[in-house]
N, C-alpha and C positions, 0 to 999 in steps of 0.2 A: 396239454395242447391249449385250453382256456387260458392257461397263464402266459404263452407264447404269443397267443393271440390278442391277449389284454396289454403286453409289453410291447407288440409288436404297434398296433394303434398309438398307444399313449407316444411310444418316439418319435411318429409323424409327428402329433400333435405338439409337440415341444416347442418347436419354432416358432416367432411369436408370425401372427398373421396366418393364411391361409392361402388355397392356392387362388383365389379371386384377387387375393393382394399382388401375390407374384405375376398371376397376368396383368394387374394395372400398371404394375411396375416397367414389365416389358413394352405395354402400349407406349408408356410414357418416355421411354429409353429410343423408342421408333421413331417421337414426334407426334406421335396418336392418343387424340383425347376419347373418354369413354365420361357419361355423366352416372353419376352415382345409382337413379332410378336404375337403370340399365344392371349397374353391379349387384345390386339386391333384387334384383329379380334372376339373374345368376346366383345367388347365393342360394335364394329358395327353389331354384332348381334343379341344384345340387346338395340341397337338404343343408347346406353350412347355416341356415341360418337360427339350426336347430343344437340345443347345449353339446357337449361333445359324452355325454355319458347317454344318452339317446340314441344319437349316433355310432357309437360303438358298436351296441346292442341291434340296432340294424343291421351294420356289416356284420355282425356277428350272426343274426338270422337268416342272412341270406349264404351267408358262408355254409351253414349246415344242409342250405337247399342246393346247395353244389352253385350257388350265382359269385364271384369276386367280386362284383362289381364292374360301377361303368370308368373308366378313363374319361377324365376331365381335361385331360391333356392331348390325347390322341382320339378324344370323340369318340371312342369306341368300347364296347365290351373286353373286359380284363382278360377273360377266358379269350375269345378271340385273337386280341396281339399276343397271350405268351403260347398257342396254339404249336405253332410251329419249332417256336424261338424254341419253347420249353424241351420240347425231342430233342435239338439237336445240344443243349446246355446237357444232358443226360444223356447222350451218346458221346460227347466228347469228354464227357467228368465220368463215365463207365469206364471207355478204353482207359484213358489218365490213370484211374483208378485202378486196373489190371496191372498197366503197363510198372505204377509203383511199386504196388505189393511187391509183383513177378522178381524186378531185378532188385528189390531191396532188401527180398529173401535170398535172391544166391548170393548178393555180394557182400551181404550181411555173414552169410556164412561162412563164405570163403576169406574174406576175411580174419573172422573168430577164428578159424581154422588155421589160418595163415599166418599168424600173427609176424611182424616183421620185413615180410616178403615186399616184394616189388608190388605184389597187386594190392597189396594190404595197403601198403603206401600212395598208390593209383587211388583208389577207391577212396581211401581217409579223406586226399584234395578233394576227388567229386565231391563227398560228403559236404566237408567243409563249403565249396564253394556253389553249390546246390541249397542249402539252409543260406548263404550270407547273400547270394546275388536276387534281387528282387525278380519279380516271373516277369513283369511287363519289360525288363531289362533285358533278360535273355532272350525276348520275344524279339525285341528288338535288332539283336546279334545276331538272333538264328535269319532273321531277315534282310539284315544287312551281310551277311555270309551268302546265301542266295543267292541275291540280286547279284552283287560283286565277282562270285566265283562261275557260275550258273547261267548270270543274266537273265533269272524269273523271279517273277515278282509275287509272293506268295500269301499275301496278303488276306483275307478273306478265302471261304473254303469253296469258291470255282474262279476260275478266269469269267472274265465278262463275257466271253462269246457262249459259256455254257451257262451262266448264270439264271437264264429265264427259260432258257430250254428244256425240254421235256426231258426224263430220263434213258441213257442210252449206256450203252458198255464205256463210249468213251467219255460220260460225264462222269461214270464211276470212277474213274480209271482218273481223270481231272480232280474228282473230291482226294482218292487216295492221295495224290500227290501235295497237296494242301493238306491234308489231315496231319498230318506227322509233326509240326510245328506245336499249333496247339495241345495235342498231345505230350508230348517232350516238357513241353514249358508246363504247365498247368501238374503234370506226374513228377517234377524233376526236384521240386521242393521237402513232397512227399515223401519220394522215395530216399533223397539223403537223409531223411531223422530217421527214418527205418534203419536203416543200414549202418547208423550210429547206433539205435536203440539196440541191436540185437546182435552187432560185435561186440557190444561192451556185456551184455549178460551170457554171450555165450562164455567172453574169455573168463570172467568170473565164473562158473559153472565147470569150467574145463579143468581148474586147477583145484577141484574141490577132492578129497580123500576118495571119494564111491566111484570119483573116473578114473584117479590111481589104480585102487584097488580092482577095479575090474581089466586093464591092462597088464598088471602082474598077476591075474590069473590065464592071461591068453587070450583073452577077446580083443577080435581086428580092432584096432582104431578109427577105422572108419563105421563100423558097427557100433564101437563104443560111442560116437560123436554123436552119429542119425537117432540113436535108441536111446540115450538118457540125458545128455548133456543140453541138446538141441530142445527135446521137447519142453525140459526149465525153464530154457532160456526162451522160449516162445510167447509165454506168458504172460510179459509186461510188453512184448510185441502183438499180441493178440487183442489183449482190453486196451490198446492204445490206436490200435490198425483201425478202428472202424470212424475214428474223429478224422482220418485219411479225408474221406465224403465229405463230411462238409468245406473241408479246408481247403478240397481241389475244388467244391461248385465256386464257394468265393475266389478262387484264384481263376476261375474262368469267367466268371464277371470281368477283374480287371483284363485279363488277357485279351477279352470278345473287344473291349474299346479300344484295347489296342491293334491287334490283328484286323477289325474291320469283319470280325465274326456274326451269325445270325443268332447269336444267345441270349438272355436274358441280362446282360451288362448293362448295353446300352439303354434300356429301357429302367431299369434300375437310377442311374444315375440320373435320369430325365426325369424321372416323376420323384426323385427326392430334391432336387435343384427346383422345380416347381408344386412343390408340395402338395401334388396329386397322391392322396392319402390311400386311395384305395388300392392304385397299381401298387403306390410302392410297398404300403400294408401287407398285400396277396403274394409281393416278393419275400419280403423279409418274410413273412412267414414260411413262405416254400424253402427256402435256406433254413429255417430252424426246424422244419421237420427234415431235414434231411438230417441235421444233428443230431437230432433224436431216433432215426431209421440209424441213424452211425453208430451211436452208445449201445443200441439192441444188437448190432449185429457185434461188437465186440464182445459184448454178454453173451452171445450164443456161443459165439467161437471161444472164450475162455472158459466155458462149461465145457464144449468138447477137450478140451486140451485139457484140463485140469479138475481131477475127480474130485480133487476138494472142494471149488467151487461149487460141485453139483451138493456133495452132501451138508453143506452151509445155505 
């Protein structure tokens, strides 16, 4: 985590300037002068005008006292704008998340199972064209499908008339109807590698001597698939399933700029365009512990599935 933290800082810092340079830039793009006294009394009141390994080490102190930091760019506490954002970036990258696993386990399967079939063949295109179409593209399709066929505009997760309204049965009922897009798009990249990764170990596993052999003793084939063949094969589906999380939070990043989401996207891309170090610092970081909650949870789940990993 220190080192995530240390990598996560130094990549702001990269760019040459700082975000006082970026607002001179923009005053100056307006028509609007600012004199220099002024800039450096902004700097020192934003600590920039302090080396950057000091600085670090601040954000870094205050990071342990549970502070992010202030936003230089939205004037406000970091904790504060990703307050809301951050729930709904974790409620849409949870279902996502469900929504992958779920059908990239049956279609994975039935597939492996299937080999040749019509649905095997169904499935292989999703696959294929789920890993090759970009998410903000199909975000785009599923929104343009909508409007076209539908005439709603699904844009964002309420219509404007419930947008500021309190909650009621029918704002839920208005989220549901919105929620489906993002979901879909954000789980739809996911779930085709799944469903590649775990036809192709099934059908290897399937044609291996011990599934023979246990079919010309009598055991159902369906018994034989669920019981020996599947749990093999789950394997390199399991230490691979939990990098899922972070790969849907970044796919709803870009989806939330596109969609017109309440996530953590927008705000992402604002404070690295204005190299507001600390928003965007406290993001990339929240994205790289989510990689690292991913790597652990695929560690659990391949110790369940496979005893040899426990006794190694």
């Amino acid at each position: 985590m220190f080192i995530i933290c240390l990598i996560s800082f130094v990549i702001i810092e990269l760019p040459p300037g700082d975000f006082i340079t970026s607002y001179e830039m923009s005053l100056k793009q307006s028509g609007e002068t600012i004199d220099q006294a002024t800039l450096e009394l902004l700097r020192a009141r934003y600590g920039l005008d302090k080396p950057v390994v000091i600085r670090f080490f601040m954000w870094l102190g205050n990071l342990l006292k549970g502070d992010l930091g202030y936003s230089m760019l939205y004037q406000k506490p970091v904790s504060d704008l990703l307050g809301a954002r951050l729930w709904w970036t974790v409620l849409i990258s949870t279902l996502s998340t469900v929504f992958a696993w779920t059908f990239g386990f049956l279609l994975g399967v039935y597939s492996g199972t299937h080999q040749y079939s019509i649905g095997d063949y169904a499935f292989t295109v999703v696959g294929y064209l789920g890993v090759s179409i970009p998410n903000f593209l199909l975000a785009l399709v599923l929104m343009w499908i909508a409007f076209s066929a539908f005439n709603v505009s699904l844009g964002g997760l309420f219509s404007p008339e419930y947008a500021l309204s309190s909650w009621s049965l029918r704002k839920f009922l208005n989220l549901l109807q919105h929620l489906w897009i993002p979901i879909i798009v954000a789980g739809t990249d996911s779930m085709a590698g799944l469903i590649r990764v775990l036809r192709g170990n099934l059908l290897d596993e399937i044609d291996k001597p011990y599934v023979t052999a246990a079919k010309a003793r009598g055991v159902p084939e369906k018994k034989v698939y669920w019981k020996y063949p599947l749990r093999v094969a789950m394997i390199p589906f399991l230490s691979t399933a939990g990098w899922t999380i972070p790969g849907i939070i970044s796919g709803v990043v870009v989806t939330g700029i596109v969609l017109n989401l309440p996530t953590v996207g927008t705000l992402l891309l604002d404070s690295l365009k204005a190299q507001d170090m600390y928003l965007a610092g406290s993001l990339v970081l929240i994205l790289s512990i989510f990689t690292v909650i991913g790597t652990v949870v695929s560690d659990i789940l391949l110790a369940w599935a496979d005893p040899r990993a426990r006794l190694e």
